[in-house]
ZAVEX-192108 format. One record per residue (C-alpha): residue number from 1; x, y, z; residue in one letter. Coordinates in nm, 4 decimals, always signed. Layout:
BEGIN
R    i        px        py        pz  aa
R  NUM         X         Y         Z   A
...
# end
This chain:
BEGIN
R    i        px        py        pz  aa
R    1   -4.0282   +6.3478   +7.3655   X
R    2   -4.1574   +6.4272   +7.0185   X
R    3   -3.9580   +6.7588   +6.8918   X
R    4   -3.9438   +6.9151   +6.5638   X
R    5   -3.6606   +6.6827   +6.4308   X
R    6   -3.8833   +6.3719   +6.4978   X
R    7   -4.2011   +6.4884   +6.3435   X
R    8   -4.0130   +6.6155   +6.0291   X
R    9   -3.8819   +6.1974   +6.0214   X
R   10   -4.1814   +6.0951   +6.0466   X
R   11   -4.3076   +6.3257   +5.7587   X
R   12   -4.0544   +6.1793   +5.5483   X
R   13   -4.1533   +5.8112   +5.6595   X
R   14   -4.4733   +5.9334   +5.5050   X
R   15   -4.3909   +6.0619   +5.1805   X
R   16   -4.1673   +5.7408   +5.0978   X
R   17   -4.4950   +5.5219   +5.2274   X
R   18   -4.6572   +5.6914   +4.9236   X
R   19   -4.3914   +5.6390   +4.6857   X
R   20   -4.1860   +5.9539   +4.7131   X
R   21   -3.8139   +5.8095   +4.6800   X
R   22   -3.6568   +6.1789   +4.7448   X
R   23   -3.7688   +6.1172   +5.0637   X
R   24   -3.5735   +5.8525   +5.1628   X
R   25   -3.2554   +6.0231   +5.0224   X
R   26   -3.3625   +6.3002   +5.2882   X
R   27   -3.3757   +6.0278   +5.5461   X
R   28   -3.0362   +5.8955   +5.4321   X
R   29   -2.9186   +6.2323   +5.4009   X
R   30   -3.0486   +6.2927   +5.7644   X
R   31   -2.8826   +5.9998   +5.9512   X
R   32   -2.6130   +5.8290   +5.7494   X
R   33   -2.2857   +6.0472   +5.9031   X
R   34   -2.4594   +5.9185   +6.2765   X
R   35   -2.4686   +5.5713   +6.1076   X
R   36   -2.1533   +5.5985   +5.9724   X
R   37   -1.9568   +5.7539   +6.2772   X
R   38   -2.1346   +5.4450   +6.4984   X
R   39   -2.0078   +5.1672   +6.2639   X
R   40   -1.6724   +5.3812   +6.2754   X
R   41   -1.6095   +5.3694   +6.6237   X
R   42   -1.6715   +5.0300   +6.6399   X
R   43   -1.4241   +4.9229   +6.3128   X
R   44   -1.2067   +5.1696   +6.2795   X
R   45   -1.2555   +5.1067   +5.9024   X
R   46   -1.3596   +5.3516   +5.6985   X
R   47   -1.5159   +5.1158   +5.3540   X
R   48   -1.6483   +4.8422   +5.6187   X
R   49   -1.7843   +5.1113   +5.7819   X
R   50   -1.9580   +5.2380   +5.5037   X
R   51   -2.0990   +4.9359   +5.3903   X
R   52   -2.2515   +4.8780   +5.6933   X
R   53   -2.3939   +5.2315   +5.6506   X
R   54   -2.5226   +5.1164   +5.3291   X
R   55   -2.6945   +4.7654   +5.4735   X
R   56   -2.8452   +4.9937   +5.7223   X
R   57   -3.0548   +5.1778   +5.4747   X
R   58   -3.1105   +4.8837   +5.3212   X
R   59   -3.2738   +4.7218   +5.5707   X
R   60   -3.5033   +5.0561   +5.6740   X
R   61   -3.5820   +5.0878   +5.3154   X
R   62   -3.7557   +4.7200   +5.3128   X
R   63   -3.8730   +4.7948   +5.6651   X
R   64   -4.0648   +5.1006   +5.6017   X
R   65   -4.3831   +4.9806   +5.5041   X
R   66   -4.4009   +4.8191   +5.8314   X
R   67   -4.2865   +5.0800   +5.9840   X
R   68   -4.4861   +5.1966   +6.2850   X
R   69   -4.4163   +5.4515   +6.5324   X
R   70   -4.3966   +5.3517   +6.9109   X
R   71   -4.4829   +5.6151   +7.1663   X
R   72   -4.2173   +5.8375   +7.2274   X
R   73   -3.9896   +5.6072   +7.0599   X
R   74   -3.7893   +5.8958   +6.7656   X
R   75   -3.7253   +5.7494   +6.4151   X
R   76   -3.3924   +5.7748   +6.4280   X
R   77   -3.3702   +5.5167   +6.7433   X
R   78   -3.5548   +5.2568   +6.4951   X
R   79   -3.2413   +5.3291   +6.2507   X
R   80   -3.0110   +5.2542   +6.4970   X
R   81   -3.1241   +4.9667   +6.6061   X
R   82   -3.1049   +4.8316   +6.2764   X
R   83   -2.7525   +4.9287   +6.2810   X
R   84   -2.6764   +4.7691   +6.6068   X
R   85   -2.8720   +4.4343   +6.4241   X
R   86   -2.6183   +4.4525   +6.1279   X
R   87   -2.3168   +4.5433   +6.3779   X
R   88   -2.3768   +4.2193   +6.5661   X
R   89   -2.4229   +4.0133   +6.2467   X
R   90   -2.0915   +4.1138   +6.1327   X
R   91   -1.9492   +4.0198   +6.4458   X
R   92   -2.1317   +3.6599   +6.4226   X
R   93   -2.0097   +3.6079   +6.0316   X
R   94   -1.6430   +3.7131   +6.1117   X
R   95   -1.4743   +3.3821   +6.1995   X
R   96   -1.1824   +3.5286   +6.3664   X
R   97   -1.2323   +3.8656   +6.5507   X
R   98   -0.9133   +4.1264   +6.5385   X
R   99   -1.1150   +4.3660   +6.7359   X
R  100   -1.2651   +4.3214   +7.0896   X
R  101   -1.5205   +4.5526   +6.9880   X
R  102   -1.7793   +4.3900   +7.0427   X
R  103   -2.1467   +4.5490   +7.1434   X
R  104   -2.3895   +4.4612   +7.4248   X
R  105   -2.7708   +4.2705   +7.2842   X
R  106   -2.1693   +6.1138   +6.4393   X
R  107   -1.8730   +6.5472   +6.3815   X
R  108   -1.7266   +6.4940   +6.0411   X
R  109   -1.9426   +6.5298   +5.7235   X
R  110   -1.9760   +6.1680   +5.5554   X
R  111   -1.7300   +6.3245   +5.2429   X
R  112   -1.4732   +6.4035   +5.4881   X
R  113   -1.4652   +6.0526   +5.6158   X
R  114   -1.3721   +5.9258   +5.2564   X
R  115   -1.0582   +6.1756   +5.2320   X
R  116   -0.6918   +6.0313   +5.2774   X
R  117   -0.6029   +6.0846   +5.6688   X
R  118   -0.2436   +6.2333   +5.7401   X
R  119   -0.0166   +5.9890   +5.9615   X
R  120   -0.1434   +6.1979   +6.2149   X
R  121   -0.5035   +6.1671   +6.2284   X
R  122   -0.4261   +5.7919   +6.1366   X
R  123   -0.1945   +5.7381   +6.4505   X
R  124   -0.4750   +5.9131   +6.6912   X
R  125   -0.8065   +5.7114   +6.5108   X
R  126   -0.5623   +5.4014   +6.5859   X
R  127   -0.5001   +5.5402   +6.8954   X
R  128   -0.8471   +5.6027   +7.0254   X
R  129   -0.9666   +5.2383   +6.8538   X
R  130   -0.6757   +5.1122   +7.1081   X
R  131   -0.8119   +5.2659   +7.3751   X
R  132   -1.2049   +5.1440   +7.3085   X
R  133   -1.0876   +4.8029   +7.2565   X
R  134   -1.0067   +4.8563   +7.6750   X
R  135   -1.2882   +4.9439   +7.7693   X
R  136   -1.5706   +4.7514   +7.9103   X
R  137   -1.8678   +4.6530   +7.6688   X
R  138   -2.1303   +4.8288   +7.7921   X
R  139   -1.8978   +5.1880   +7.8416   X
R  140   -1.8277   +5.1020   +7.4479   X
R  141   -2.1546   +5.0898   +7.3355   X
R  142   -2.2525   +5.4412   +7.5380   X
R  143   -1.9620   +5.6324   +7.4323   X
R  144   -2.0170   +5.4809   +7.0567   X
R  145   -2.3972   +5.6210   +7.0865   X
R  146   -2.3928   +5.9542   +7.2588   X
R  147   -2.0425   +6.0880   +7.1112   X
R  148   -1.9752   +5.9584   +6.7496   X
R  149   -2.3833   +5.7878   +6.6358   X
R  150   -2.4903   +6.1887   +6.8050   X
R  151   -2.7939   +5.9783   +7.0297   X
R  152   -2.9410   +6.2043   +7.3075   X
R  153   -2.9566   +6.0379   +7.6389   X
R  154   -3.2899   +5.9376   +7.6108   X
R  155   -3.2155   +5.8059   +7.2615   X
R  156   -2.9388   +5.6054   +7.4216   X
R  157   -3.1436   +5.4675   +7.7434   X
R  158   -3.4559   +5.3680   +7.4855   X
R  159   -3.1440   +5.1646   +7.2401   X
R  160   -2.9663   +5.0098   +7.5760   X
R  161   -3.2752   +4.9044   +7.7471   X
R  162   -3.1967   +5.1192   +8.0604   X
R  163   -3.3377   +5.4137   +8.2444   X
R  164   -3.1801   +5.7701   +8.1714   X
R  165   -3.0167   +5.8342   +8.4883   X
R  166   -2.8397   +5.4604   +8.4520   X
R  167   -2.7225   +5.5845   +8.2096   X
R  168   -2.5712   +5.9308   +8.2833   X
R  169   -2.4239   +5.7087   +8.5159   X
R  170   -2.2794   +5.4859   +8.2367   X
R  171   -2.1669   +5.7305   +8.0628   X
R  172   -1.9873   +5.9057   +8.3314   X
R  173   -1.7891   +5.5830   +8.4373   X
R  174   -1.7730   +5.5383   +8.0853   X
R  175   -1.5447   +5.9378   +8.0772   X
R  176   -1.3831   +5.8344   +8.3490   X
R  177   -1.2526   +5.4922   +8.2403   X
R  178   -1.1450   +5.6877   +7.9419   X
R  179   -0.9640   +5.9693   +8.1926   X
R  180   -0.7939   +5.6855   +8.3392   X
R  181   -0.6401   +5.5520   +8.0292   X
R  182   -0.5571   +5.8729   +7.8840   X
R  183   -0.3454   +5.9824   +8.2086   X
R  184   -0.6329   +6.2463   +8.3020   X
R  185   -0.7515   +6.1054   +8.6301   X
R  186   -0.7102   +6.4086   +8.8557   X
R  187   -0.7756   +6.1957   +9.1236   X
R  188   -0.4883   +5.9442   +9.1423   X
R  189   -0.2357   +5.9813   +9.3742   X
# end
């Protein structure tokens, strides 16, 4: 599953193993609106979002020297599963938890994400958020990988511990869960 994408990641792995720091701002560059939009989903916050973001990078940068590629295993899954690390240690040091979002063991550029939102875009964010927070756990997580952190399917199946077609399967239920809550479920009587 190596492509073009992962090869060029693991070039830059390389150049910041021998001290080139650009390199890691290409990384961050990279990843950190998939980072960001995956900590977004899950918050609905835009600064704890980002600071997640920010701990995520963190953590890779100290990581890196250990760093060693798996088969078939992209760079970019290794970043996310710091993230999902640092998303369940925020869930473990909040002491009360105003979100159910809580996950099982990327469209806008980052800038955008930093802009004032209209009442608009606030209400449907707040909306959507509302509607995640209904959802099972595991249909969460999928929908938070594949449509806002920008995973492929295999990305997703390697992070989630499952087989691809499990979960095209997830993901579907996952749609159709969503469907249902929306009003969309063309096949209700």
């Amino acid at each position: 599953m190596v492509n073009q994408s992962d090869e060029e990641d693991l070039a830059l792995v390389n150049r910041v193993r021998q001290g080139d720091t650009e390199a890691f701002g290409e990384i961050f560059e990279r990843h950190a609106s998939g980072i960001y939009r995956y900590f977004y989903a899950h918050l609905n916050n835009a600064q704890e979002a980002e600071d997640l973001m920010a701990d995520v990078f963190f953590h890779t940068w100290k990581a890196l020297p250990e760093y060693r590629q798996i088969k078939n295993v992209p760079f970019r899954v290794f970043l996310f599963r710091i993230a999902r690390n640092r998303l369940v240690d925020y869930y473990r040091r909040r002491s009360t938890r105003q979100s159910e979002w809580i996950i099982d063991e990327d469209v806008h550029d980052l800038q955008d994400e930093k802009l004032i939102m209209d009442g608009e875009k606030q209400a449907l964010l707040a909306e959507i958020h509302a509607m995640m927070n209904k959802l099972r756990k595991d249909y969460r997580t999928v929908i938070a990988l594949r449509f806002f952190g920008g995973l492929s399917t295999e990305e997703t199946a390697l992070l989630m511990h499952r087989s691809e077609g499990a979960v095209r399967v997830l993901q579907h239920r996952a749609l159709t869960a969503v469907a249902k809550f929306l009003g969309l479920d063309r096949n209700e009587k």
